[in-house]
C-alpha positions in Angstrom: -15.8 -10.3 5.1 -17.8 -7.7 6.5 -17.1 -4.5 5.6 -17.9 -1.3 3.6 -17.0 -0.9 0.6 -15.4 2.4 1.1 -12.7 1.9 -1.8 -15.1 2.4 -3.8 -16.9 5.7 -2.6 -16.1 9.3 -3.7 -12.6 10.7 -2.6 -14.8 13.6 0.4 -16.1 10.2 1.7 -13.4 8.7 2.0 -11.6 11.1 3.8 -15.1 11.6 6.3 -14.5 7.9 6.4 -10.7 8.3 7.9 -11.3 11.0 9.8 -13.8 9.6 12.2 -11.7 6.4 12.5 -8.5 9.2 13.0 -10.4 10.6 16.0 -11.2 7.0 17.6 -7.4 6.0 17.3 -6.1 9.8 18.6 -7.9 8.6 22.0 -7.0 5.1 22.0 -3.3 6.2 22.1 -4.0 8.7 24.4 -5.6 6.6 26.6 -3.2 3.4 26.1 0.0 4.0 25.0 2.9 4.9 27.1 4.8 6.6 24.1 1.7 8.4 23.0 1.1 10.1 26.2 4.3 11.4 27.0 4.8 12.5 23.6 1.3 14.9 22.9 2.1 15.7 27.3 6.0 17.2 26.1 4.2 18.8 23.2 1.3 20.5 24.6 -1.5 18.4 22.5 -4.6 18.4 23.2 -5.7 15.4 20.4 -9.6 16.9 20.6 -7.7 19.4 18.1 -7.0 17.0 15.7 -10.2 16.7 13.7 -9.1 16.5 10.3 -6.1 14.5 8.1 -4.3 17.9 7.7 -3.9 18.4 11.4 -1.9 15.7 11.2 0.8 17.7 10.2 1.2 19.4 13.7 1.9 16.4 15.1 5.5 14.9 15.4 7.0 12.4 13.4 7.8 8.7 14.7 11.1 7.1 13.4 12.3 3.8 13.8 15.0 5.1 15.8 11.6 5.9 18.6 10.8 2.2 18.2 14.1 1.0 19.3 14.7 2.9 21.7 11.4 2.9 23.4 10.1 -0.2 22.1 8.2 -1.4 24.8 6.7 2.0 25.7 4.5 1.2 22.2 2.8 -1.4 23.8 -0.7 -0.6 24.1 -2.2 -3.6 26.2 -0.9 -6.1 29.0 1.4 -8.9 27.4 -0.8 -11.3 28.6 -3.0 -10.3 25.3 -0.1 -10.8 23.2 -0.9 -13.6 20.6 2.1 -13.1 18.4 5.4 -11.5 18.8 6.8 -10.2 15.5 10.5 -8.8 14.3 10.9 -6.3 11.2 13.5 -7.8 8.8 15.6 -5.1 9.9 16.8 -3.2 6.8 17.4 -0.1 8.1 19.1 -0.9 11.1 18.4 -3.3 14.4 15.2 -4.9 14.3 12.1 -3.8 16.0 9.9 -6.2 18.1 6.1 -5.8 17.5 3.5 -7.7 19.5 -0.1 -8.7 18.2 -3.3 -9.4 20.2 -6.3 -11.5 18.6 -7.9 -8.7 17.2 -4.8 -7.8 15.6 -4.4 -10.9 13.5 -7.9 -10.7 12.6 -7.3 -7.3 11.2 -3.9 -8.7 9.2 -6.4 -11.6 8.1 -8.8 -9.1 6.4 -6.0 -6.8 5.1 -4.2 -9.8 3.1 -7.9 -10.9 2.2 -8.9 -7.5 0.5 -5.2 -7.5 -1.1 -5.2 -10.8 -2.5 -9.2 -10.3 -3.8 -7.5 -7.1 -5.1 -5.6 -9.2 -7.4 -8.6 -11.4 -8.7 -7.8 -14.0 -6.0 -11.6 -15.5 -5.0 -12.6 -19.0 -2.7 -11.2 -22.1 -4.3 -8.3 -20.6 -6.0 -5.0 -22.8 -4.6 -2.1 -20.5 -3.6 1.2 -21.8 -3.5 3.4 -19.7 -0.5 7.0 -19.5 -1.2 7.8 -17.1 1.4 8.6 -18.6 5.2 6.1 -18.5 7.8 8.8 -18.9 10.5 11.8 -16.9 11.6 9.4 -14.1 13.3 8.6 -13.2 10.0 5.0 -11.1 9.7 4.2 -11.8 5.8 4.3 -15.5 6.0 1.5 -15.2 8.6 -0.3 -12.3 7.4 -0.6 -14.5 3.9 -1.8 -17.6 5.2 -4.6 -15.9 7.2 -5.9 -13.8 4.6 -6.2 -16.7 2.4 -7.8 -18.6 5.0 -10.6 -15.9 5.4 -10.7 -15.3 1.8 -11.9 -19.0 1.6 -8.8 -20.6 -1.1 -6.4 -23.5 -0.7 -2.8 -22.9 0.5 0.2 -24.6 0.6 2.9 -23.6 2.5 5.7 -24.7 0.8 8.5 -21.9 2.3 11.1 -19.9 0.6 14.0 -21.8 -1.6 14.3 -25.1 -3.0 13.2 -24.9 -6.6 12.9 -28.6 -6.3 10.3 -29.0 -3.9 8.5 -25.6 -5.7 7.8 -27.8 -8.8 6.9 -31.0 -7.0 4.4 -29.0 -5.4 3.4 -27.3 -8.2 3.0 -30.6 -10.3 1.4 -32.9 -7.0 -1.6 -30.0 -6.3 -1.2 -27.9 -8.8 -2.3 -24.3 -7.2 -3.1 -21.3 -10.0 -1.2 -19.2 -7.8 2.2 -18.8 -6.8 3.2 -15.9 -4.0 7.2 -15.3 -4.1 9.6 -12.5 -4.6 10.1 -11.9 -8.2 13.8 -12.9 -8.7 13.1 -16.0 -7.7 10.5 -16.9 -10.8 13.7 -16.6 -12.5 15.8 -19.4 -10.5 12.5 -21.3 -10.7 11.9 -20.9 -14.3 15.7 -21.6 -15.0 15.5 -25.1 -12.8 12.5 -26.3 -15.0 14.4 -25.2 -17.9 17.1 -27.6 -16.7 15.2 -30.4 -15.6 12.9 -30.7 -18.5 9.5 -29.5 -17.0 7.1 -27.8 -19.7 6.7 -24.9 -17.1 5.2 -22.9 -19.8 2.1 -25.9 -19.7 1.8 -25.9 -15.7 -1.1 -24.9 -13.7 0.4 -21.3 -12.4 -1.8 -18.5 -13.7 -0.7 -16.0 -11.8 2.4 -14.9 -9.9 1.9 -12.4 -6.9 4.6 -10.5 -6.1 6.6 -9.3 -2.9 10.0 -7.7 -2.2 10.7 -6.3 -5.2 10.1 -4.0 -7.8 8.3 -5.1 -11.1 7.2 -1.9 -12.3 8.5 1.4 -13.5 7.5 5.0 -12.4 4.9 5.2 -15.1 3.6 1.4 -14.5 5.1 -0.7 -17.3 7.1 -3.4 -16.4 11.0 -2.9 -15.9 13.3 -5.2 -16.9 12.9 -7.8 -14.8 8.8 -7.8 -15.1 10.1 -7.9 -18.6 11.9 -11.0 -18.4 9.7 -12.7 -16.5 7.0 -12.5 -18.7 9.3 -13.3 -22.0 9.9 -16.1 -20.1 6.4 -17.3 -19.2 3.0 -16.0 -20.3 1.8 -15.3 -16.6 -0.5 -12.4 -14.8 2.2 -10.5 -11.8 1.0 -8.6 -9.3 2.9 -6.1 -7.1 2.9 -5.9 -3.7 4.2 -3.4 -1.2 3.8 -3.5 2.6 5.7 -3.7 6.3 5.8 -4.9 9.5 5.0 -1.3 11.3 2.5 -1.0 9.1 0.7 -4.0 9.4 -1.1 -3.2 5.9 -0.3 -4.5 2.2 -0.9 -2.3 -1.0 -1.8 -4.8 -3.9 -2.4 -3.8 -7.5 -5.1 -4.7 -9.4 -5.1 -6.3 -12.7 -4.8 -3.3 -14.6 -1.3 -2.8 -12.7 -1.4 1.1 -12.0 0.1 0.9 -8.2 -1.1 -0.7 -5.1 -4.3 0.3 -3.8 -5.0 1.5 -0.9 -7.2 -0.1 2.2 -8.6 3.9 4.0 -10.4 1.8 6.8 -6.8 0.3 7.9 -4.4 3.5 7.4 -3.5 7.2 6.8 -1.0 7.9 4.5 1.2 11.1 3.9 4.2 11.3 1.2 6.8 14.4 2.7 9.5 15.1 1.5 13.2 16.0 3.4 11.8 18.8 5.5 8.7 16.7 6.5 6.5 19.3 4.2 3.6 17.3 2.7 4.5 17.0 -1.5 1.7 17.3 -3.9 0.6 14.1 -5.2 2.0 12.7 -8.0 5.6 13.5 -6.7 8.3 11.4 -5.0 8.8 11.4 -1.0 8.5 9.9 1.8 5.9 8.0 2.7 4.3 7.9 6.1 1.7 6.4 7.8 -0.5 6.3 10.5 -2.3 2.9 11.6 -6.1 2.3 11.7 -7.2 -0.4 14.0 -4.3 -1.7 15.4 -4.7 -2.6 19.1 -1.1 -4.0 20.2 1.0 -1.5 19.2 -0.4 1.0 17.0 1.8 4.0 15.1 0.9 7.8 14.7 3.0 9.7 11.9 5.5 7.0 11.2 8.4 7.5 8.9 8.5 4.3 6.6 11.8 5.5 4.7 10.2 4.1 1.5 10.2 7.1 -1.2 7.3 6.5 -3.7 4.6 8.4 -5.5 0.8 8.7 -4.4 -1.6 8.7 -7.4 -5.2 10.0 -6.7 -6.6 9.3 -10.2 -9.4 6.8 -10.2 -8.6 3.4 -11.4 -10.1 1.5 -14.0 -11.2 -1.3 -11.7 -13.8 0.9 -9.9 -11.9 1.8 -6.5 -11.5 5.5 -6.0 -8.8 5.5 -3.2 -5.6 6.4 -3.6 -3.1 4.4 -5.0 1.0 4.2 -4.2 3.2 3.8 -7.0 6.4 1.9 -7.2 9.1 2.2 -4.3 11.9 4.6 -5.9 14.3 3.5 -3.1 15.3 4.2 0.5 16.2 7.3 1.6 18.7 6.1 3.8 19.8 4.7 0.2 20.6 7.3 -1.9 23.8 6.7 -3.4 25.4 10.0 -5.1 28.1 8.5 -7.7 30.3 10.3 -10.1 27.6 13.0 -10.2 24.6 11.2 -10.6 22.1 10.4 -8.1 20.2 6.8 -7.7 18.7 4.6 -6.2 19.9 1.0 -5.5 16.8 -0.6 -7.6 18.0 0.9 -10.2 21.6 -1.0 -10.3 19.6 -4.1 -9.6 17.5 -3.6 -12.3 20.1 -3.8 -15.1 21.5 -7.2 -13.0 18.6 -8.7 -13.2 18.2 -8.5 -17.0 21.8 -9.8 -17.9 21.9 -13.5 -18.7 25.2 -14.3 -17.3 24.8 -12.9 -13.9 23.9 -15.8 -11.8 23.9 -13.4 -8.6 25.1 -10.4 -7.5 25.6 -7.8 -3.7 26.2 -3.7 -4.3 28.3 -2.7 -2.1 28.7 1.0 -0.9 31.6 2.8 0.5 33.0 6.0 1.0 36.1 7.0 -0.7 39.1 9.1 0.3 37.1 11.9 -0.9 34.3 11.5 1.3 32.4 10.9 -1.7 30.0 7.7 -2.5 32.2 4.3 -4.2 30.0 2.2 -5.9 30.7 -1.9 -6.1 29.2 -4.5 -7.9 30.0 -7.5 -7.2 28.7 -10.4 -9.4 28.8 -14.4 -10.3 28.7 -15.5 -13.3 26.6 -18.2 -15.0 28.9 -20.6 -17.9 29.9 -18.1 -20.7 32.2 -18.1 -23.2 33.1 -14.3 -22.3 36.5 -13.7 -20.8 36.5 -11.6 -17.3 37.3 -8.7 -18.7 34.9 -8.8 -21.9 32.4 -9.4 -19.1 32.7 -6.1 -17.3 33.2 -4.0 -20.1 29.7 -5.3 -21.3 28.1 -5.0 -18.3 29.7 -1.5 -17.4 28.1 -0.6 -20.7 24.8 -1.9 -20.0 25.2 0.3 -16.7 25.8 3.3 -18.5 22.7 3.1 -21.2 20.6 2.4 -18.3 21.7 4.7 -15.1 24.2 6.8 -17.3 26.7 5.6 -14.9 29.2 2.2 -14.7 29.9 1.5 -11.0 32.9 -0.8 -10.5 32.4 -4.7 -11.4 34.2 -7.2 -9.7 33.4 -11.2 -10.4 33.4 -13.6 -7.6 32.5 -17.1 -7.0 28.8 -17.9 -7.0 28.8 -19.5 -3.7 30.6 -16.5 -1.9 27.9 -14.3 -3.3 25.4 -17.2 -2.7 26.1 -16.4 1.3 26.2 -12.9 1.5 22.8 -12.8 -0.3 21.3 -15.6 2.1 22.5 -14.8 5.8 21.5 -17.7 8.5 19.7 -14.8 10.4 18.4 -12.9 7.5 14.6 -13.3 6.0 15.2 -11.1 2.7 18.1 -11.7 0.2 21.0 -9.2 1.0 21.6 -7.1 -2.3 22.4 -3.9 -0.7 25.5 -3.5 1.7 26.0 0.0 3.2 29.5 0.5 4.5 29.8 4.2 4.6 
């Protein structure tokens, strides 16, 4: 992996650093993309006038609404060099198509490298994948090849199938595990089960993707925290997507996912598109480094987070993101509170007797947001209703709030939360 270093230089070089790859990609896109050039053309910019990572801010925002409407006016290069064609799982609305060239999956190879060395991952560690590779999934990919250059052992078991998960694990027995953290649970609860001394295995480490693990201020919410009363094992956060083609890893002091400045310029705004000081919540954007296929300027991830400048313990010096707060397009404003679906999840992930669980949202006949929970339920000795009184309570020392609870069978839950066509678990159902 040759590279600089340039996580690890002063915060004035850094941005020197981004600013003279921000000028090379400024006249790639004006040179190469379709979208770009109209777009600075209707606006009167000249991109000579964007020297520094404040001038950014004169630019327009892209939206995933752009990328679907226009998707094929992103593409930089002839589709002859396309190498990989990719879909975004979708989550806030249709999916987008993104194509890679060569050089692109080289790049996605050295970001997943520096993010899993972030994470104390070095040549000969054995990583177990249980995320899919298929399904025109990104991550699956962009894992395998940054392992690959990174020099360890992977085995790519796929998502699911707790079974095959610990006759891996006890065949080859990998340190790591990569998987989204609910599913450490169902794993965890399977060995529990079926009589394996899980506790005694060869899994060090867990890295995480998908989910939340952390709270605002870095300690571990409750389902970190039942996780590791469970099993005495390092986790790691990830956060990343497809548009961005980039992955923010923590490092083993867990204070947010660090952040790769030769691979892409970030900017947290908030609702107006006003940049927010760091250190407080909005909405991240990005602008990609490198990217030769289809390349982004300004792009509005819908993620709210926090950006923390503070250097970390582990030596780096750029900036790290803190844990996603929710969508905005998820903002749920119920009986005078506002939240965030993560934070409903949350509290269902710490309760015993909730096997699995969908929130649904809907709009009642006040025009105001309706809040349902709907749950299956492990074998307890608690009647229905002793059930949702307890868990409406746990709701309401937690979020301050109870939304409605309403227990169905584990297997109708079971196929909302895995779709045929979906690649993430559905949790979240938006029906206003």
């Amino acid at each position: 992996m040759n590279r600089p270093d340039i996580e690890y230089k002063s915060a004035a070089e850094i941005v020197h650093f981004q600013e003279g790859k921000l000028k090379t990609a400024l006249e790639y896109l004006n040179s190469r993309s379709p979208y770009y050039k109209q777009m600075f053309k209707t606006n009167d910019i000249d991109v000579r006038d964007i020297r520094h990572i404040e001038d950014l801010q004169s630019l327009p925002f892209t939206e995933k609404k752009d990328l679907q409407l226009h998707n094929s006016d992103f593409l930089c290069v002839p589709r002859t060099a396309i190498i990989d064609f990719i879909t975004t799982s979708g989550t806030l609305g249709d999916p987008v198509t993104f194509a890679m060239t060569d050089s692109d999956l080289d790049r996605l190879a050295c970001n997943e490298a520096l993010s899993f060395r972030c994470t104390g991952t070095k040549p000969g560690d054995v990583v177990q994948l249980m995320t899919t590779l298929d399904k025109r999934f990104m991550a699956g990919l962009a894992y395998f090849l940054g392992l690959r250059m990174l020099g360890a052992g992977i085995i790519r078991v796929g998502n699911g199938i707790p079974e095959l998960q610990w006759d891996t694990i006890n065949r080859i027995k990998p340190d790591t595990i990569m998987c989204v953290p609910s599913f450490i649970l169902r794993i965890i609860k399977y060995a529990e089960e079926h009589g394996i001394d899980y506790r005694r295995s060869s899994i060090r480490k867990v890295v995480c993707i998908g989910e939340n693990l952390r709270e605002q201020d870095f300690s571990l919410n409750l389902l970190g925290q039942r996780i590791r009363e469970k099993w005495d094992v390092q986790l790691f956060s990830t956060y990343a997507s497809t548009e961005m083609a980039t992955t923010f890893a923590e490092c083993e002091y867990g204070c947010g996912g660090h952040h790769h400045p030769e691979l892409i310029i970030c900017e947290v705004v908030d609702e107006h598109g006003d940049a927010v000081p760091h250190g407080q919540v909005g909405e991240l954007v990005v602008t990609t480094l490198g990217v030769e296929g289809m390349p982004l300027l300004r792009f509005k991830t819908g993620d709210l987070l926090r950006i923390h400048t503070e250097p970390c313990r582990c030596g780096r010096q750029s900036m790290r993101v803190g844990p996603v707060v929710g969508r905005c397009n998820h903002l749920l404003k119920y009986k005078g509170t506002t939240l965030y679906p993560p934070a409903i999840y949350d509290v269902l992930d710490n309760t015993p007797y909730v096997e699995n669980y969908v929130v649904d949202v809907s709009l009642n006949d006040s025009g105001t947001d309706n809040v349902l929970v709907k749950i299956g339920i492990r074998n307890t000795d608690m009647l229905p209703e002793a059930i949702i009184k307890e868990l409406k309570d746990r709701f309401r020392a937690r979020i301050r709030v109870a939304p409605e609870v309403e227990i169905c069978p584990i297997d109708d839950i079971r196929r909302i939360n895995s779709p045929d066509i979906s690649r993430k678990p559905v949790k979240f159902r938006d029906l206003r």
